[in-house]
N, C-alpha and C positions, 0 to 999 in steps of 0.2 A: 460553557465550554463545549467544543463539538465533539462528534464518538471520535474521531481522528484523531483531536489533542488528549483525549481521554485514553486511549487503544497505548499513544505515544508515552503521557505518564506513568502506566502502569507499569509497562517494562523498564523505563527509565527509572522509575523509584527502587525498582528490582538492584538492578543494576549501582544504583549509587548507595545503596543500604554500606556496601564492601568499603568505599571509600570512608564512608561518615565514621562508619564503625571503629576505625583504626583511631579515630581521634576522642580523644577523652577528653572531658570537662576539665579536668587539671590541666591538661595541657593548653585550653584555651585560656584559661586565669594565668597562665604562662604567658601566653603571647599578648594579653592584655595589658599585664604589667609591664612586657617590653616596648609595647605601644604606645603606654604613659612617657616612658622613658622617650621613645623617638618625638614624641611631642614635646616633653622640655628642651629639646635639641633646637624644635622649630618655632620657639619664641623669641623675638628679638630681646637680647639685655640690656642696649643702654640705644639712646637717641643716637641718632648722629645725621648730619645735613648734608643736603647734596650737594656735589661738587663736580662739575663739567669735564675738567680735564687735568689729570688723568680719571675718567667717571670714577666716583663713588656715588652711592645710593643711596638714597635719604632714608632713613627707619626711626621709626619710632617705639619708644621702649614699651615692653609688655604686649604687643601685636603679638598675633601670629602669621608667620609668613604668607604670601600669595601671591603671586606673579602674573603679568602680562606676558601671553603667548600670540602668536599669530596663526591660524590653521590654516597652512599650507599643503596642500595635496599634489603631486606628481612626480614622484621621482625619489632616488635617493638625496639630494640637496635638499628638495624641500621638506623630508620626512625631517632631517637630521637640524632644520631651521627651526621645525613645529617645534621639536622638543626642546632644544638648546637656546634658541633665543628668548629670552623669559628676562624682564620689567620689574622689578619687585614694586611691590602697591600698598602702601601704606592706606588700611582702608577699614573700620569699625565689624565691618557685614561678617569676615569672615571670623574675627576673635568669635564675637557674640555667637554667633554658632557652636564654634571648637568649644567655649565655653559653658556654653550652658549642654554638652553634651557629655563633658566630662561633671556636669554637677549632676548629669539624671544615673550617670554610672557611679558617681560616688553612693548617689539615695541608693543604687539598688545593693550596694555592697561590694564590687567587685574591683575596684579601688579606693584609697583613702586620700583625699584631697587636704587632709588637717595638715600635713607639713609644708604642705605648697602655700599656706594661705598668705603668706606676703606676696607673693608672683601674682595668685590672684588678688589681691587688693592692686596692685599695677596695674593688672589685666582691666581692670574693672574702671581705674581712678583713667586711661587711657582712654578707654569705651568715650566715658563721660564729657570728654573733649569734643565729641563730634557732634553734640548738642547743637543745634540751628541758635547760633548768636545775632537772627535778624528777629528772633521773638523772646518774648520775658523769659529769663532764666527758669521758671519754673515748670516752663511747657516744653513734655519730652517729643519734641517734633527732632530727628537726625537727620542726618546729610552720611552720604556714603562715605565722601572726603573728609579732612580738615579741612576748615576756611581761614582765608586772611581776607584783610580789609583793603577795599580796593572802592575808591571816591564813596566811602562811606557807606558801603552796603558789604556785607562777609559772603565773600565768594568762596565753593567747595571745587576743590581740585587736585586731582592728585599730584602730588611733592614731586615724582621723578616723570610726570609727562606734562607739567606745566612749569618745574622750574627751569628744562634745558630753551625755551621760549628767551628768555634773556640772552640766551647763547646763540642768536640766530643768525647771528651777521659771520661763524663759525660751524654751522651746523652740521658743512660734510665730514670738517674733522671730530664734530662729535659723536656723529652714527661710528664714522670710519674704528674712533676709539672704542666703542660699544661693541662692534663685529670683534674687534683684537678683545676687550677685556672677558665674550662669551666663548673665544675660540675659535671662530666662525670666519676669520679670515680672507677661506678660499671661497666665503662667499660674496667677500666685496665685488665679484666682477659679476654681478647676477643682478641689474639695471632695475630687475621688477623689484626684486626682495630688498634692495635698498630704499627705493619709491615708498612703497609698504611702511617700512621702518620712517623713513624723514614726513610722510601722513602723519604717522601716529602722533610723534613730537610734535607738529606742527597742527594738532589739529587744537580749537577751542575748546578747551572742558569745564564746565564752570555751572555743574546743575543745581537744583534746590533742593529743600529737604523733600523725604519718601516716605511714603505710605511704606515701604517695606523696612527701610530703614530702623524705621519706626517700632514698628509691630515684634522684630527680631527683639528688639534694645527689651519692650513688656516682658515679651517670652524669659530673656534672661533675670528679668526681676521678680516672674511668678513663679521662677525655679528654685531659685535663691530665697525666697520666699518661705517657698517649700523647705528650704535647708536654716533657715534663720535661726532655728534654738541650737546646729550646730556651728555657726559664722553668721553671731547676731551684729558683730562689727560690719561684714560684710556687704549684709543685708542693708542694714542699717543706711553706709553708704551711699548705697542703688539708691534708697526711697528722700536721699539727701539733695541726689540732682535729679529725681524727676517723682516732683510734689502735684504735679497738677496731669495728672493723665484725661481727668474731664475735659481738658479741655486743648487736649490732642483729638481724643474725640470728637469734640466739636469741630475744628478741621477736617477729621476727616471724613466727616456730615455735610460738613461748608463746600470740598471741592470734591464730592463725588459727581458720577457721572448717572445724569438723570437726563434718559432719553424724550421726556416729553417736558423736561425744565421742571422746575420746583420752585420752592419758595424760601430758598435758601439767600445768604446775604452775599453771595458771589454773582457775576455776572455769567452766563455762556455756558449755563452748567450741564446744556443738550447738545454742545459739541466735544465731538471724540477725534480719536486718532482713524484715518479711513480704512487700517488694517484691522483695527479692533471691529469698526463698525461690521466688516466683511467678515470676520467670524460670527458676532453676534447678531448677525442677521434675521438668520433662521429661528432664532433663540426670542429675539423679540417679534418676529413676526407671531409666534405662539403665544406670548405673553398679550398680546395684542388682540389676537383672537378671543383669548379666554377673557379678556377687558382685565387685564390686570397689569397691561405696561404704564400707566399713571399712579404714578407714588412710586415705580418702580427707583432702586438709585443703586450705583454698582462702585466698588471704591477702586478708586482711580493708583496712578503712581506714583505722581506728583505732587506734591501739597502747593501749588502754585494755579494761578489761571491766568489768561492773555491780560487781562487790563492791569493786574499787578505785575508781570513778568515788563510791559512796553518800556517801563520808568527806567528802570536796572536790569535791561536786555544782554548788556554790555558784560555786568557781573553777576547775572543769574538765569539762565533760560531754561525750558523747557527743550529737551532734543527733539527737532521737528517746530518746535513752539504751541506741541499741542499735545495735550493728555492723550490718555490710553490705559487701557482694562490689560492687565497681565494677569492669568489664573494662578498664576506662583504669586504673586502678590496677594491677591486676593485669598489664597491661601494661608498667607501668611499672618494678614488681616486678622483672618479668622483665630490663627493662633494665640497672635498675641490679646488680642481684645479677650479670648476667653480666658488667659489665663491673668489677664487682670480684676476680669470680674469673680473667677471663683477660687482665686487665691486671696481676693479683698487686699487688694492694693491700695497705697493712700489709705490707710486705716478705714477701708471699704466703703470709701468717698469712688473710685472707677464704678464698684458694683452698684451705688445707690445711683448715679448719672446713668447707669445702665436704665435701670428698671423705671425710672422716670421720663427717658428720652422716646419717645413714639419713632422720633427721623432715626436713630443710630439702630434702635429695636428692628425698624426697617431695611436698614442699611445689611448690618448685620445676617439675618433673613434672607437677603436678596443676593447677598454673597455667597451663602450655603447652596441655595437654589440654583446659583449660577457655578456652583465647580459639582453639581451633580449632572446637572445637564451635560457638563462638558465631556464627564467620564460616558455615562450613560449613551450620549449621540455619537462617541466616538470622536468626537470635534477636536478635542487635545491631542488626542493620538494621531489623528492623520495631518495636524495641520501644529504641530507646536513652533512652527521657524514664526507663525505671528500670533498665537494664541497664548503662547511663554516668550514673551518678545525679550525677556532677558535673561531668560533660563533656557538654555540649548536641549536641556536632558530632560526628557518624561518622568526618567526615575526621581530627579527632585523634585517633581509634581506629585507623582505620588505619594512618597514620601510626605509632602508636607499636607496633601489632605489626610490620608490616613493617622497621622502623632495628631492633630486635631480631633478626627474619632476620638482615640484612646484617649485624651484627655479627659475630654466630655464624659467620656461611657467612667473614668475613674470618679466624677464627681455625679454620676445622676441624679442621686436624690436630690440633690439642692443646687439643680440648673434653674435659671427663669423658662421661660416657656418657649421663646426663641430659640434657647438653646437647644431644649429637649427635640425641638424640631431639626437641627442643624445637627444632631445628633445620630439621628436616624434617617436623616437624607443622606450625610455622607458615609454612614455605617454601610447602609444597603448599596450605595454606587461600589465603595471598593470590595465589599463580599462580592459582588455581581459582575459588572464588567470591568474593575479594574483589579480583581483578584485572577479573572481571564485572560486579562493581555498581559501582566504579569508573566504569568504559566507561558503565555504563547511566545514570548520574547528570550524565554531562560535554552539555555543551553547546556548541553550535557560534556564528559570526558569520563571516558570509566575507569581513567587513570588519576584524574585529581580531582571528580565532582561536580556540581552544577554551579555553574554562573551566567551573568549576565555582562553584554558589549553594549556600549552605546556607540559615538561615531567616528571618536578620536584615532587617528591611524589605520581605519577600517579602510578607509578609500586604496590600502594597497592589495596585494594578493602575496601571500595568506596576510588576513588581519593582523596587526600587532597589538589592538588590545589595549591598547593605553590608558584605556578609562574603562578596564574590566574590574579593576579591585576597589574604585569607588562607587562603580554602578550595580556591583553584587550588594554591598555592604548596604544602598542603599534598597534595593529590593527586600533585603533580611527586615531592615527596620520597618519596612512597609506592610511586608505579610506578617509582621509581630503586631506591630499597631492595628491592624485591622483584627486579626483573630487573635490575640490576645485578651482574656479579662481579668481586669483586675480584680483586685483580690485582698483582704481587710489583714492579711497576714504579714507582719513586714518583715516576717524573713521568705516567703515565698509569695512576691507582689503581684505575679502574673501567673497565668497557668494557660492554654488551650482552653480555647471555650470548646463544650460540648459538639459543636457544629461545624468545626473546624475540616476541611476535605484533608483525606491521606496527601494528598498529590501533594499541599501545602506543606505540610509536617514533613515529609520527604524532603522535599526543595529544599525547606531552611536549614534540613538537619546537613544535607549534604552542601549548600550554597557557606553553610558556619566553617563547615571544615576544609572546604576550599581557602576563605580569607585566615583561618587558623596558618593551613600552610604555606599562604603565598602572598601574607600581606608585608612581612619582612623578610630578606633574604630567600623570595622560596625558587623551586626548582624552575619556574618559567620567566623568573627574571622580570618578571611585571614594574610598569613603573607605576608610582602613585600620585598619576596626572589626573586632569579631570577638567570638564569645561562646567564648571558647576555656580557661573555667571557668566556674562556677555555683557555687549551695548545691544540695540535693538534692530542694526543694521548687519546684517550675514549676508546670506545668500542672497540672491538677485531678487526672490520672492518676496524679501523681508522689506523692500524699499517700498516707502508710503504713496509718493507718486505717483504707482501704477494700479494701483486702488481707487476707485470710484468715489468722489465726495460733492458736495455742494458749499461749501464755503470756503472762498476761493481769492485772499486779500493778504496784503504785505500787512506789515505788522503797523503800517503809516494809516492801516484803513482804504488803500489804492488796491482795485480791483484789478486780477490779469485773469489771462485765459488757460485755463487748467487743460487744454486740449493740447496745445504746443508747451515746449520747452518753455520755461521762462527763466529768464534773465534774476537774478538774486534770491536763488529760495530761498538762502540760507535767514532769508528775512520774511517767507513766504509762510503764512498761514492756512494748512490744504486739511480739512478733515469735512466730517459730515455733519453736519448741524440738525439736530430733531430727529424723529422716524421718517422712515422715506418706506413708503407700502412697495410691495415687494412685486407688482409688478411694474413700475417705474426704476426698483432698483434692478431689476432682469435686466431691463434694459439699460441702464447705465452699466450692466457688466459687459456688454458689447459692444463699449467703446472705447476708445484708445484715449488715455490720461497723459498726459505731458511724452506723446509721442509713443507712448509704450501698451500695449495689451493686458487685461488684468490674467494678475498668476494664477491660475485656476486649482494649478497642481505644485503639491509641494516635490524637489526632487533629490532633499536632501542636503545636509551640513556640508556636505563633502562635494556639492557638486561644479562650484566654481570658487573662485579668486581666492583670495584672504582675509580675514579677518580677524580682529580681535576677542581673544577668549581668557579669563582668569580662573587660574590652575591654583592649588593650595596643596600640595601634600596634607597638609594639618587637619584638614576637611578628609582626607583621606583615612588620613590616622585615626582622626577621633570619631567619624563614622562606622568602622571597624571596629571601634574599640567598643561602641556602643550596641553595636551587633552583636558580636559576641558575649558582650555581658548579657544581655537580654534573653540572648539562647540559652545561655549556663545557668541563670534564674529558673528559666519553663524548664528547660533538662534536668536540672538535680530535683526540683521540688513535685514532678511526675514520679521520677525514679525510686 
């Protein structure tokens, strides 16, 4: 960090000591337990099916809530559309979260999960439905959606943006019913914001299982894991519908992305998405250098590849029709796979496929190495609209590499040897530069504390902040997982490590007391929004076409010309195949891809049209709630 930001923190830490001060540890186990409560609120109770007209909304019992938003920027109409028009989404990714974040705050003590545990058995017997029913029941590959069956292959799609499709020969009167059932009425005469809306309805959604999907579902089972001698039903369940993680693994060995090919039993496994390719450019040219881009393999997002996807094009694709490296994924990867190996899952059948596997050992490896780079080069930070192609927000990047730190650093003694590497590579990125951009992103008020904005709302003047109470919560968790060490005590699990900077210890103490008073009811009215998923198309940057590739064919095998426009992408296959040496790809950055210039420069979530983003309060709730537990653990057992 520079003497600038340093000069900046000192007085700022000054100054916010006044605000933290006022708030007591009791008071936050206060607003913790009120936060459990607003969470039971945003569980859905019982099933019930969509219905066109008059709209109701399809849910499913034991979710927790999460909506589709649009981010629209310019004006008061479109501010009052961002917020108000909201999808609800029946969808696995965000329980599984909420979930296992209310189990890590149960382990630490700061709520009691024992009288909820039928809601969780719901929660959990729900999860289990979104199991990939195109492979043997025993292999825990998920899909974001539910599937149904459609000519014989189970398509994932979401319930209220695929079932209004049957209603299409009525479609204006069902937008029109949607504006009336959100409120939004005086916005029927606004021609774009309708367009927008009968897109969204109208568009295909029909993806396959996910590498992230995936990895979320481990995390919740090496948690519960962890919790098993008090909810051995619980547990017990999880390990009932996903018996074979070895050989989740081995998919996602089978369709990673291996820049110089491998020897894997998939075909194409050294073509990428040409957005991923243009981040990881730089990154394999060094790998290349140093002779170590062969054997290289980086886990992908999709457990699919082109020669399986041509068959069941119709009921299952790829977005684009072509893989891609998301570092939130890969994140998450990393999450889940270690807590399957050093919670010994499958009665430590994951852990022994571990230590046996040379490819996954590598995979593994190669994943660590590639979200240290990403922090360390700055790459994630200046460029996340393609680098987090489905994660909007830094702060959930960080986040999800640092709770991976702390994992690892709670088990050291008895990592594999990958690990202990993957340990200390992402240890040192976020002590180092991503404990810096942190610090340089946070903001101050010497009236209610330090927090952090990401983008939501921001495009007005003055900013509204709309994803300030999830992207604080989510920094808290970040600068705990990073300089936090555990700790053999289980009633004070975590403490500061030795080495930990004031500036940090300030931020959190004063960032806790902030979501203490402003995460329910507080004085600035905050809402508990948050873009904390997306699809992988935003801003105009985000579009794959205008990125440089060499493999340039319809999905029939018929070649077109990647230079002009072409006629049916929707069927078009555009990524880069193999390594392309870097001065032939210089030059393919100076030329124009299907009529368009490549984006050189990101300029922001906010800086054209609309888009689709998923909002959870519940992710809000139970991010905060986790926050604050974690600080009231290191606070009381300091004190």
């Amino acid at each position: 960090m520079g003497l600038t930001h340093m000069i900046r923190y000192a007085v700022f830490s000054l100054l916010m000591l006044a605000v933290a001060a006022a708030v007591s540890t009791s008071d936050m186990r206060s607003t913790i337990q009120r936060l459990l409560t607003a969470l039971h609120k945003e569980r859905v109770p019982e099933t019930v099916a969509f219905r066109p007209i008059p709209p109701r909304w399809a849910e499913m019992k034991g979710l927790y809530k999460s909506y589709v938003h649009i981010n629209t920027v310019g004006g008061e109409a479109m501010d009052l559309f961002r917020r108000e028009f909201a999808v609800p989404d029946s969808n696995m990714f965000v329980t599984s979260f909420v979930l296992t974040a209310l189990l890590e705050a149960h382990q630490l003590g700061t709520i009691d999960l024992t009288p909820y545990q039928s809601e969780l058995a719901d929660s959990l017997a729900t999860v289990a439905l979104f199991r990939d029913k195109n492979r043997p029941p025993s292999v825990p590959s998920y899909v974001f959606w539910p599937q149904t069956l459609v000519n014989g292959t189970w398509s994932a799609g979401s319930m209220n943006l695929v079932d209004p499709l049957a209603y299409l020969g009525k479609v204006d009167e069902f937008v029109e019913a949607v504006f009336k059932l959100m409120h939004l009425e005086e916005l029927l005469a606004d021609a774009e914001l309708v367009q927008m809306v009968v897109a969204i309805f109208t568009q295909a959604f029909r993806i396959p299982p996910d590498t992230d999907d995936s990895s979320v579902n481990l995390a919740l089972g090496g948690t519960l894991r962890l919790l098993a001698g008090q909810f051995p039903t619980l547990y017990a369940n999880w390990e009932a519908h996903n018996t074979d993680i070895a050989s989740l693994f081995a998919l996602e060995t089978q369709y990673s992305y291996k820049p110089l090919g491998g020897n894997g039993s998939t075909a194409m496994t050294d073509l990428i998405d040409p957005r991923t390719y243009f981040v990881l450019s730089a990154y394999l040219d060094q790998l290349n250098a140093q002779g170590e881009l062969n054997g290289t393999a980086f886990p992908t997002t999709w457990l699919l590849d082109i020669p399986a996807e041509v068959p069941i094009w119709m009921e299952e694709a790829m977005p684009f029709n072509t893989d891609n490296v998301d570092l939130c994924v890969v994140a998450n990867f990393l999450y889940g796979s270690s807590h399957a190996v050093v919670q010994g899952l499958n009665n430590g059948r994951a852990r022994a496929f571990f230590e046996s596997n040379t490819e996954f050992q590598n995979l593994y490896l190669s994943a660590a190495k590639l979200l240290s780079w990403g922090i360390m080069s700055g790459t994630v930070a200046a460029r996340p609209d393609i680098s987090l192609l489905y994660y909007p927000s830094l702060y959930d990047f960080m986040w999800m590499v640092s709770r991976t730190a702390f994992l690892l650093n709670q088990n050291a003694a008895s990592l594999p040897p990958q690990m202990s590497q993957a340990l200390q590579l992402l240890g040192d990125a976020m002590q180092s530069a991503g404990t810096a951009k942190l610090l340089e992103l946070a903001q101050s008020d010497a009236k209610h504390g330090t927090y952090w904005d990401d983008f939501l709302g921001d495009a007005e003047k003055p900013p509204q902040g709309e994803d300030r109470l999830f992207s604080t919560a989510l920094a808290v968790n970040t600068f705990i997982s990073t300089w936090a060490q555990p700790t053999a005590n289980s009633k004070c699990p975590m403490q500061w490590s030795a080495s930990t900077p004031a500036s940090v210890k300030s931020a959190v103490q004063s960032a806790a007391a902030f979501l203490n008073n402003q995460t329910l009811d507080g004085s600035l009215k905050l809402l508990p929004m948050n873009a904390f998923f997306s699809g992988s198309m935003k801003v105009n940057s985000c579009l794959p076409f205008s990125y440089p590739g060499n493999y340039n064919r319809f999905l029939n095998g018929t070649w077109f010309d990647p230079h002009n426009a072409a006629n049916g992408v929707a069927e078009a296959v555009w990524g880069v195949e193999g390594y392309v040496p870097p001065v032939q790809y210089k030059a393919m950055l100076s030329q124009t891809w299907f009529n368009m210039s490549v984006p050189m420069e990101f300029d922001g979530f906010n800086s054209n049209g609309g888009w689709p983003f998923w909002s959870s309060p519940s992710m809000t709730y139970s991010l905060s709630l986790l926050a604050l537990s974690q600080y009231v653990i290191i606070d009381e057992c300091s004190s």
